[in-house]
N, C-alpha and C positions, 0 to 999 in steps of 0.2 A: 421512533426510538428502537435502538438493539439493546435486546435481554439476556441475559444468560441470567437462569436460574437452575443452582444445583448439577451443573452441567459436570459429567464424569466422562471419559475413556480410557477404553483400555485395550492394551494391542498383547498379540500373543506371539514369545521370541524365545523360542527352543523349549517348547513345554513349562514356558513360565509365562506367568500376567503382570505386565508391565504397566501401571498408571502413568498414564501421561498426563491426564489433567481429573483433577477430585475437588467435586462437589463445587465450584467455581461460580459464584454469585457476583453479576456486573452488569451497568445498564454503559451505555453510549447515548447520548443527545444529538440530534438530527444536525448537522451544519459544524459538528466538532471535530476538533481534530484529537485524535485518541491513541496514545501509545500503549504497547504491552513490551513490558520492558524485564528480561532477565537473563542468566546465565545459557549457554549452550545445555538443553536438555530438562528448560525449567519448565515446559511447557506452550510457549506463547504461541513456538509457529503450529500447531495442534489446535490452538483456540482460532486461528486464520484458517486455518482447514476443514473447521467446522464450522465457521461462517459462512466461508464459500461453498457448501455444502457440498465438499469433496470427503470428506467423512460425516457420518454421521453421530450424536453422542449415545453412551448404551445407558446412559440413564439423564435423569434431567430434559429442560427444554432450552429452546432457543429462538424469539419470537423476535423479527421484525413488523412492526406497526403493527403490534399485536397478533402478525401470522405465525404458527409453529412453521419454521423453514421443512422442518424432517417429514411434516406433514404432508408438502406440497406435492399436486404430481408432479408427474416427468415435464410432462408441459410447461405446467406454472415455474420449478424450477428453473429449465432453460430462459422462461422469460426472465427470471430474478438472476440470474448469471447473466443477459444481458444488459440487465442494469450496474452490473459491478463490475468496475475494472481492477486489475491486478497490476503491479512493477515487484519484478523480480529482484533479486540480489543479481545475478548473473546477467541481467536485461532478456535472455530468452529469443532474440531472434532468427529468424529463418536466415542464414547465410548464403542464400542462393537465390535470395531474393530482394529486389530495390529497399532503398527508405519507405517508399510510398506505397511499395508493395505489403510491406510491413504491417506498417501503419492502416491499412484498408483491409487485413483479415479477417476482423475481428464483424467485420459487416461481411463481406462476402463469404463469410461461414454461415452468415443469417441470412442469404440469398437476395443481399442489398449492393448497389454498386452505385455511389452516391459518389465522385471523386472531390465536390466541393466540404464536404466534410472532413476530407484526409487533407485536403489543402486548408482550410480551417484548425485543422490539429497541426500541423507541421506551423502554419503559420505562429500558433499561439508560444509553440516552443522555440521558437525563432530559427526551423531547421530547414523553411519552405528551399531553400541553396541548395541542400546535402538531397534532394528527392531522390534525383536519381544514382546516387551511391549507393554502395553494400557496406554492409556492416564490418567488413574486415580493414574499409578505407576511413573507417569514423574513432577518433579517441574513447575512452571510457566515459567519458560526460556526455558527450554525443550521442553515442549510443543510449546511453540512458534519457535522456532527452525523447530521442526517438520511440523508446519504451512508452513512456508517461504519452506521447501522443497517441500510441497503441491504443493504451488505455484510455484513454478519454474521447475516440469516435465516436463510439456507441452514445456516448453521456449520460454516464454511467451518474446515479444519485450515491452511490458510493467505491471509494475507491479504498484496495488493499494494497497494504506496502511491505514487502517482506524484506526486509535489512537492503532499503532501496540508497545507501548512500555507502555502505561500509565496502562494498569493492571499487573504490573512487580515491583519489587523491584530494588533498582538502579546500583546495580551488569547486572540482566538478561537485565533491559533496557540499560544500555551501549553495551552488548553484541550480541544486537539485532541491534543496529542502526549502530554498526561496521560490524556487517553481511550483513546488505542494503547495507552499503558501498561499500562493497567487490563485492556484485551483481553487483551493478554499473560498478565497476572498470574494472572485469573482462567478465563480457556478455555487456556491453553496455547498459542493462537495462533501459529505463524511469522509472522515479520512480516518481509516486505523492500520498505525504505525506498530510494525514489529519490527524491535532493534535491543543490539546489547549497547548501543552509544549511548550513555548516556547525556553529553551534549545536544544529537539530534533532539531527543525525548525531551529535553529541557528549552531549547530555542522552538518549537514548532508544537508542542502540544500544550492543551488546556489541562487534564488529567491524564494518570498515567498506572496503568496498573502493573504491580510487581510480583513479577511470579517466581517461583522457587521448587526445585521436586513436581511439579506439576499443582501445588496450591497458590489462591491468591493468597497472600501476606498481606498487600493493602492495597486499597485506590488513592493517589495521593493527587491534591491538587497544585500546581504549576503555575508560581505567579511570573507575571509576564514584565519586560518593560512598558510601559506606555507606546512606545512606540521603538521595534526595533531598527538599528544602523543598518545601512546597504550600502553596498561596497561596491565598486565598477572592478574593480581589479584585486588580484590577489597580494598585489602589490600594496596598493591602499590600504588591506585587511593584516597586512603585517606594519605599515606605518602607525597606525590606531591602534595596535595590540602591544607592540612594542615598547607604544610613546603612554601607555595608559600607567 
């Protein structure tokens, strides 16, 4: 389980202190799928920042399985940034480098060269075709596709989403958050979603937390259909929507 208790920062911007996130009490459940949901500047991608222990908080804690993260060495750190993968808004790729190339950084930075793992991740995202393209030859969904297998070589026990659907048109981002699902469904993934959609937050996540100025407001719970529609085409997805 992720904790956040009391958890505060604060950044310093022209001789002023700027709160980005105050006193923030929130737990996550292991295998959930978890949004942080609100305006530009309310805080959420701050609270991702400090999960990935790329900042640290200047008061409060933050414990997985009951570890303080801020705690950890350097060592243990890098281990736990092992275990977490990341998808960008932007996707983040090397452009001078293959799909595949891509996709196997995230182990040959840990001094592993395992190629049936990157062909296991291409395969899962169904991009094993595109290996040896560059990122410049690949759509916005593609590429993001490609991202999500980045993330998920290593096998990661949790994975971070920073607005992983909003530079997508609305084909690739259905297609993108049925992919999350899928990770969910079948690794057990943690998954915490930072997004202003509120559609994303509403079809893919179980809770959902809202932030504002840098405070939680509230944890709201997200009921689900029993079972959701899937669409082969975006063509389908406008017959069903139309016709409803």
């Amino acid at each position: 389980m992720i904790v956040f208790e009391k958890v505060s920062k604060h950044y310093e911007q022209k001789n002023e202190k700027i709160t980005a996130v105050k006193n923030v009490d929130l737990f996550i459940q292991p295998k959930e799928i978890f949004g942080i949901i609100g305006e530009s500047g309310s805080g959420k991608s701050t609270l991702l920042k400090l999960l990935n222990t790329l900042e640290k908080p200047d008061n409060g804690m933050i414990t997985i399985d009951g570890k303080d993260i801020s705690k950890r060495t350097k060592a243990e750190q890098r281990e736990d940034r092992r275990k977490t993968g990341m998808i960008f808004q932007h996707f983040n790729l090397l452009y001078n480098k293959t799909i595949a190339e891509n996709v196997a950084l995230p182990l040959k930075l840990s001094g592993i060269e395992n190629p049936e793992k990157v062909n296991a991740a291409l395969r899962f995202v169904k991009m094993e075709e595109k290996r040896n393209r560059f990122p410049k030859q690949l759509s916005g969904g593609e590429k993001q596709r490609a991202a999500v297998a980045r993330a998920l070589v290593s096998e990661p026990t949790l994975l971070l989403c920073d607005e992983p659907t909003s530079a997508l048109d609305g084909q690739h981002a259905y297609e993108i958050s049925k992919l999350l699902q899928k990770v969910n469904e079948e690794f057990g993934t943690t998954i915490v979603i930072v997004s202003h959609e509120l559609e994303l937050i509403r079809t893919l996540c179980s809770r959902a937390a809202v932030m504002e100025k840098g405070q939680l407001l509230e944890t709201v719970t997200i009921s689900q259909p029993e079972k959701a529609q899937t669409f082969s085409s975006y063509y389908d997805r406008i017959k069903e929507t139309l016709n409803e």
